[in-house]
C-alpha positions as CSV (number, residue, x, y, z in Angstrom):
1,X,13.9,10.8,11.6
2,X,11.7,8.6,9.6
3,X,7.8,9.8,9.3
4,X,5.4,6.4,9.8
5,X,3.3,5.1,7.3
6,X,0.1,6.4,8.8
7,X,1.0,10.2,8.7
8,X,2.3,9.4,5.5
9,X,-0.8,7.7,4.0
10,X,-3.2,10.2,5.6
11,X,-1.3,13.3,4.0
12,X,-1.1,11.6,0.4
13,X,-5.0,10.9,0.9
14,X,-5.9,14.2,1.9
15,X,-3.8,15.5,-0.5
16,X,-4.6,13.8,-3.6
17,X,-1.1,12.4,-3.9
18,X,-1.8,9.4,-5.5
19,X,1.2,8.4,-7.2
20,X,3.0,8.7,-3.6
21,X,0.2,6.7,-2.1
22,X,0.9,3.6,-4.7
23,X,4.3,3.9,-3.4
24,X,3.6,3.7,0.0
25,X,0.9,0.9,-0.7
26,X,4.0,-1.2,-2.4
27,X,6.6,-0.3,0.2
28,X,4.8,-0.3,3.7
29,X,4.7,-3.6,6.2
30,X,1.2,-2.8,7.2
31,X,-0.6,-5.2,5.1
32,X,-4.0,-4.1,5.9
33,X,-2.8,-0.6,5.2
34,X,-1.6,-1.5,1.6
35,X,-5.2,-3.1,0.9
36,X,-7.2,-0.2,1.9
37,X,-4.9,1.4,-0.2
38,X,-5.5,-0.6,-2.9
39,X,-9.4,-0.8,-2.8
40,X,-9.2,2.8,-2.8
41,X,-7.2,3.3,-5.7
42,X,-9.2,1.1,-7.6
43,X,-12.1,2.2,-6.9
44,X,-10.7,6.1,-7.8
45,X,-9.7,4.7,-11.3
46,X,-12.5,2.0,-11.9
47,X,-15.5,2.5,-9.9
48,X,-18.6,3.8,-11.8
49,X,-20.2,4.8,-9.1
50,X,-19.0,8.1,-6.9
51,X,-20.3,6.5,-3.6
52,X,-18.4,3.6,-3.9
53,X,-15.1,5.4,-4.1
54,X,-16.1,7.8,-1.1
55,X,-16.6,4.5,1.0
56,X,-13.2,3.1,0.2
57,X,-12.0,6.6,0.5
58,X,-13.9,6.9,4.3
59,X,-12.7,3.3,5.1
60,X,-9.0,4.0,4.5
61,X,-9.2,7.4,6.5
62,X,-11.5,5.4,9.4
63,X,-8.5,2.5,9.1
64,X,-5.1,5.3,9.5
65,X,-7.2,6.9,12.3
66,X,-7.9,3.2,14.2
67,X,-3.8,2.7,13.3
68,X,-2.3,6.5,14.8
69,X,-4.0,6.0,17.8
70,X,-2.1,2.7,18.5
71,X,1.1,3.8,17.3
72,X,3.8,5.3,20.0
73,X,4.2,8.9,18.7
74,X,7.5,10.0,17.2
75,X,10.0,12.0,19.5
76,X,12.4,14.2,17.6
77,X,16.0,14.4,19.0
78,X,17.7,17.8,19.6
């Protein structure tokens, strides 16, 4: 069973699992997902400003939220 890109981007976010989130940003086919991604990591490492990484930070959790609820849930088999 292979866990989507969305659970796995929101648990390295809430986490603070940033070197698996660069991983994921490389690796997923989600484009829009790997830019929000990016903009956030930037702005963790680069941004002088607090607010402006809590923005990028609030757009990429607003952006997996919009995704999950369009994706077909995973069904495990038994």
């Amino acid at each position: 069973m292979e866990i989507p890109d969305y659970d796995k981007a929101l648990y390295y976010t809430l986490w603070g699992q940033w070197d698996e989130l660069l991983v994921l940003m490389v690796r997923t086919n989600d484009d829009m997902l790997s830019k929000k991604i990016q903009l956030f990591l930037h702005a963790y490492h680069y941004a002088p400003e607090q607010t402006k990484i809590i923005e990028t930070h609030d757009e990429l959790l607003y952006y997996i939220d919009h995704a999950m609820k369009y994706t077909p849930p995973v069904a495990m088999e038994v």
